[in-house]
C-alpha positions as CSV (number, residue, x, y, z in Angstrom):
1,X,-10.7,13.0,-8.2
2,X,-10.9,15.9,-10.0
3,X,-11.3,16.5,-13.5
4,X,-7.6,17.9,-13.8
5,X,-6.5,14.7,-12.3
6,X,-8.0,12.4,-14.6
7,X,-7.1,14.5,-17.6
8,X,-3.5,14.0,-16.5
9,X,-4.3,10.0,-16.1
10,X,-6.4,10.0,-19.7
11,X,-3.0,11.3,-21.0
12,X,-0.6,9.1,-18.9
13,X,-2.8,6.1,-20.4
14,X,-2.3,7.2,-24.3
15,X,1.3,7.7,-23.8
16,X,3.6,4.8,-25.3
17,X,4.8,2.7,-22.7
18,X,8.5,4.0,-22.8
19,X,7.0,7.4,-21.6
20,X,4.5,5.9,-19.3
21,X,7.8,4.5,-17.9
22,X,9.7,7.5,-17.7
23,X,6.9,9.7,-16.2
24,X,6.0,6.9,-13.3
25,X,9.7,6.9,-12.1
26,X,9.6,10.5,-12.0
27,X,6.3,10.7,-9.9
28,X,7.8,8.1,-7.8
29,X,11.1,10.0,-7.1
30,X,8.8,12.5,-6.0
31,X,6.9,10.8,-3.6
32,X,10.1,9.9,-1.7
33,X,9.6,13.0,-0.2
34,X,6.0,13.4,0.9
35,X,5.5,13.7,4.2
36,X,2.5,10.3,4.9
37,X,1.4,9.6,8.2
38,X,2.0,6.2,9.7
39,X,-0.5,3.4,8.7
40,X,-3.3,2.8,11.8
41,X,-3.5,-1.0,12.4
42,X,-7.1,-1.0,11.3
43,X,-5.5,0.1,7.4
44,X,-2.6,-2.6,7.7
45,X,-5.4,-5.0,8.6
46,X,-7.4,-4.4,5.6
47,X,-5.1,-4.4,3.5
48,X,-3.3,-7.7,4.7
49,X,-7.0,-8.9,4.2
50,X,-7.2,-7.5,0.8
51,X,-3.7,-9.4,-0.5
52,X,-4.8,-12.7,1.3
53,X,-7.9,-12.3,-0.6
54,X,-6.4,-11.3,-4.0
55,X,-3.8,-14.5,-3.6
56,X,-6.4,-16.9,-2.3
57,X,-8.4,-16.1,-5.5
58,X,-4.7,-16.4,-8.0
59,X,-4.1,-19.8,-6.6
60,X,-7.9,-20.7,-7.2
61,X,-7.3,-20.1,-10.8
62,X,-4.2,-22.0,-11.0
63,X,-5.6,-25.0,-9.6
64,X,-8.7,-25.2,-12.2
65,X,-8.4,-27.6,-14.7
């Protein structure tokens, strides 16, 4: 990342969260129209494993006493 980039994220982070809110929906609106290439089976198979992973380890916690 470059240090432009994480300027723009050090500000996005000490912005209240009304404006955090505001600036996200407007990056997002934006994205709409980027042009990504499709996901390779090897990506949507990592990151299947990385959800199963991240939910196996919430229901963990919930069953701890």
């Amino acid at each position: 990342m470059t240090a432009l980039a994480q300027e723009l994220l050090n500000t996005f982070d000490a912005l209240p969260n009304a404006e955090q809110l505001e600036i996200a929906l407007a990056i997002l609106r934006r994205l709409v129209n980027l042009d990504f290439p499709p996901l390779t089976d090897d990506d949507l198979a990592l990151n299947a494993e990385a959800l199963f992973l991240a939910l196996d380890e919430q229901e963990a916690d919930y069953e701890q006493p």
